[in-house]
N, C-alpha and C positions, 0 to 999 in steps of 0.2 A: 598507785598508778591510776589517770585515769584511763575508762577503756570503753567505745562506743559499743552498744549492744545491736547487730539488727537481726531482729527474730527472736527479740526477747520475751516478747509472750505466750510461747507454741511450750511444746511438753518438756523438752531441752532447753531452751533459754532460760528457763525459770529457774532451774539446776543449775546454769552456768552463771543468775545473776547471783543466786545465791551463796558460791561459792566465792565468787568475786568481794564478795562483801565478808563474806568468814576468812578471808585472807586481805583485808582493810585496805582494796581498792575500791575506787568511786565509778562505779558504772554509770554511761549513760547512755537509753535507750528511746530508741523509733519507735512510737507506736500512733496507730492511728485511734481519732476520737472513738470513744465507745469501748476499745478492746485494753483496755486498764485495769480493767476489772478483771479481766482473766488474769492478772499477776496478782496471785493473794499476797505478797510482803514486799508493800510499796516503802517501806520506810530506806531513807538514805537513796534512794532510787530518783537520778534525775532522769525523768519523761521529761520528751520532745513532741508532740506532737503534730504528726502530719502518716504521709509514705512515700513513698518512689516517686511519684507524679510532682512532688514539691521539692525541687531541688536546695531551696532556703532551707523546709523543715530537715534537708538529708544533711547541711553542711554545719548547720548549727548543732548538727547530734555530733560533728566530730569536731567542731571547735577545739580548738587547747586540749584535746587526748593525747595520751600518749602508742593508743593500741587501739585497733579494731579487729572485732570478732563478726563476722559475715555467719550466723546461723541460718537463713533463710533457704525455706525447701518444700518444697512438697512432695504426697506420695503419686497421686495422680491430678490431671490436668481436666479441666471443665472450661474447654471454649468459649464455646457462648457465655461463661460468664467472665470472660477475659482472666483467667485463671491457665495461665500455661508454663511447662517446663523453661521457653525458650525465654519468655520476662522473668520469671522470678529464682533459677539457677542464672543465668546467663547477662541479661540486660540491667537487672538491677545491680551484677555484681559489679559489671562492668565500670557502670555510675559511681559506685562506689570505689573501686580502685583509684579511677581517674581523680575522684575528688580526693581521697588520700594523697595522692600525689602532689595536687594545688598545694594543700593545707602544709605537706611535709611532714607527713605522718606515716612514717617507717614502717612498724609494727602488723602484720596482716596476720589472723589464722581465720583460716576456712575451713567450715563442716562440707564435706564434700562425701563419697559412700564407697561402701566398699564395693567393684564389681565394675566401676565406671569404665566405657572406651570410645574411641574415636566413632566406631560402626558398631552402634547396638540401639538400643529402645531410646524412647524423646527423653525419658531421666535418665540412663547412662551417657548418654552423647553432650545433655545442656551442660553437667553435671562436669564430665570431660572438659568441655569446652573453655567456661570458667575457671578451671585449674590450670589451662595453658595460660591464658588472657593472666592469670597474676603470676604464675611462675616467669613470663615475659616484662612483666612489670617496672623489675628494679626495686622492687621493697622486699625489704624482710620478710618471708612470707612462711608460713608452716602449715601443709595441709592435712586432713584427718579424715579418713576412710573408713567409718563405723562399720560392722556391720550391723545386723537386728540390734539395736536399741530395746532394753525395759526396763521398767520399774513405775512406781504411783505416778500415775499422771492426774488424778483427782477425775479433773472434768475435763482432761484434754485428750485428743487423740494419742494412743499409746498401740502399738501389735496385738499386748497379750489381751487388752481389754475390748478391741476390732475383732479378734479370731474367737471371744468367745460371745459377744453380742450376734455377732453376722454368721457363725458357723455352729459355736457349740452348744448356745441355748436354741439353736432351732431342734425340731422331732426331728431328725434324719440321723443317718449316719456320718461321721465325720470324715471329709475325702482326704485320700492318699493318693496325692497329681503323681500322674507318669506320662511318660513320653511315648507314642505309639500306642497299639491292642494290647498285645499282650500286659500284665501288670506284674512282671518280675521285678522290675525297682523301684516299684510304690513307694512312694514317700521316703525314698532313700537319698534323695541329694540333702545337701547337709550345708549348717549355717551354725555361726557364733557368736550369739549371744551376748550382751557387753551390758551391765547395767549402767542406768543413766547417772548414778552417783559418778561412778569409775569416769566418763566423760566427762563431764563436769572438771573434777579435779585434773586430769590432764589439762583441758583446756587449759585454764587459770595457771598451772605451773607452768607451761609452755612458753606463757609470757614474758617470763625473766628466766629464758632457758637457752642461752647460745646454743647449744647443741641440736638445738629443737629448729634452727633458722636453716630454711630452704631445703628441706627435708620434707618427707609425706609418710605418712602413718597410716596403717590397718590399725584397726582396731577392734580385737574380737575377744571372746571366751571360750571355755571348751566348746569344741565343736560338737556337734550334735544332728540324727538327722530330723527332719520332719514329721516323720513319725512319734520319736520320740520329745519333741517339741509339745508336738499337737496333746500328746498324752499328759505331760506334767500338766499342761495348762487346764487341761481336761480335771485331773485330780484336783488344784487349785481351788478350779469355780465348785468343785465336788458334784461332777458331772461324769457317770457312768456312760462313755459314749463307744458304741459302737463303729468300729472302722471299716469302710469300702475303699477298692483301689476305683478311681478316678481319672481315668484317661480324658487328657488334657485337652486335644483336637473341640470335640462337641462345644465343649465349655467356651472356649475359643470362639467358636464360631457366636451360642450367645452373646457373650461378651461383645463380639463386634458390634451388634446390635440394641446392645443396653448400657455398654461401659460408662454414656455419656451422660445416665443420669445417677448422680451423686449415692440413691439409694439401693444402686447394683451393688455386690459388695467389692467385686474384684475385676479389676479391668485387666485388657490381653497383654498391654504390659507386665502388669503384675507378674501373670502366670509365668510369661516366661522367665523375667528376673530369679523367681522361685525355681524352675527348672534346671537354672544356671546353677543354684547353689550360690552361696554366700558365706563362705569359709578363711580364716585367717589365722594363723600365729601371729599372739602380739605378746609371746613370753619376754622376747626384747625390750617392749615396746612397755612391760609394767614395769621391768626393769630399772629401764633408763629414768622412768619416772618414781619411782622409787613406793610403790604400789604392791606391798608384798602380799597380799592375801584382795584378789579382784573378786566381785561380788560373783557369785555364781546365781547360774540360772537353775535353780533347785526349790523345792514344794515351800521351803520356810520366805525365800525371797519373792516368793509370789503370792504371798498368802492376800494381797492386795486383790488377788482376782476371788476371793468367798461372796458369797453371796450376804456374809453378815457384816465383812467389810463395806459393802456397794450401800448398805442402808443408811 
């Protein structure tokens, strides 16, 4: 089959071209000049060159497909540099449905997150927004609700390898966010972990999967809280880190006033997405896909985060 890729260069596309191709379809992806390189196995890989802004380079990526895969997303937004949830959840998806549509190209699955809603942060809402716009569509559509995302991402943004760059190799102690003074449920809200192999191969089987059409998927691992998140990843890098509870308000308050530059580590979004928790059963969901042992989030599956791996 072939299948257009957009967002095939970030930490997850590169997982789903590769999968696409270890199941001997013909992927082909958007990328703009320069960022090629970040796909280390170009082979069989038709590049399109251009993005969003060249509606020629968006319509020649889905020429003659038979499937499109919408990966595109970010974790936070940098205005000023024309980086925002509402173009690249929302407007670019939008371009993209409609041109499906032209071409007569059935087939949609979109990455979309777990946690999304009508009335919450600028990524749960864009994020929302776009899952109505193709669920209204008229195309076959199947959407996919991660949540926490890991595994090797080499040189690309990944969580486990963010939380220990930005939190755990600093000299501090490692915070446990809570809500409120008092710190009784430090680092107790809870999220599920899903490696990026395990997406990957959903994706890709999804494609020639009736069952899979105009349905939406969570998609998680054991559950787990923050605490104990923060701690594997901790052993991982082989980082003895001391824990404090971290009540959340202060932080907030910085945040407002630094989120905006790239090298703050965590914006006021963030915090509260993390507050919410980010939990799912997807025993179903490995099920149907026929996934009988999902990667877990444990010391051997992360050993990507040592410090003699990083060399």
């Amino acid at each position: 089959m072939k299948v257009a890729v957009f967002g095939a260069s970030g930490f997850v596309g590169e997982y789903i071209l590769n999968e696409l191709r270890n199941k001997n379809h013909q992927p082909y992806a958007l990328v703009r000049y320069g960022s090629e390189n970040k796909i280390r196995n170009r082979d069989d890989l038709n590049i399109i060159y251009g993005d969003f802004s060249n509606p020629t380079a968006v319509e020649q990526t889905m020429l003659n497909v038979e499937a499109i895969i919408y990966n595109v997303g970010i974790i936070r937004e940098f205005k000023s540099k024309g980086i925002t949830f509402e173009k690249l959840h929302f407007e670019y998806l939008k371009k993209t449905v409609d041109m499906a549509k032209k071409l007569n190209i059935k087939r949609f699955i979109l990455m979309s997150a777990n946690g999304v809603k009508e009335v919450g942060t600028g990524y749960q809402t864009t994020k929302y927004k776009a899952e109505q716009y193709l669920k209204n569509s008229g195309l076959n559509w199947t959407i996919f609700r991660p949540s926490l995302i890991f595994g090797d991402s080499v040189d690309k943004q990944e969580f486990c390898k963010q939380l220990k760059r930005d939190m755990l190799s600093l000299p501090f102690p490692a915070p446990l966010f809570h809500k409120g003074i008092l710190p009784l449920k430090a680092g107790t809200f809870r999220m599920s972990p899903i490696h990026v192999k395990d997406v990957a191969t959903i994706f890709v089987k999804s494609l020639t999967m009736d069952e899979s059409i105009s349905k939406t998927f969570e998609l998680g691992g054991e559950s787990k809280t923050w605490k104990e998140i923060v701690k594997l990843i901790s052993d991982a890098c082989d980082k003895n880190k001391v824990f404090i509870p971290a009540p959340v308000i202060p932080i907030k308050i910085v945040a407002s006033l630094l989120d905006r530059f790239s090298w703050f580590p965590i914006s006021r979004d963030q915090l509260t997405m993390l507050l919410e928790g980010n939990e799912c059963d997807s025993s179903d969901v490995f099920e149907l896909f026929e996934i009988d042992k999902p990667i877990g989030f444990s010391l051997d599956n992360l050993s990507y985060l040592s410090d003699e791996a990083d060399e």
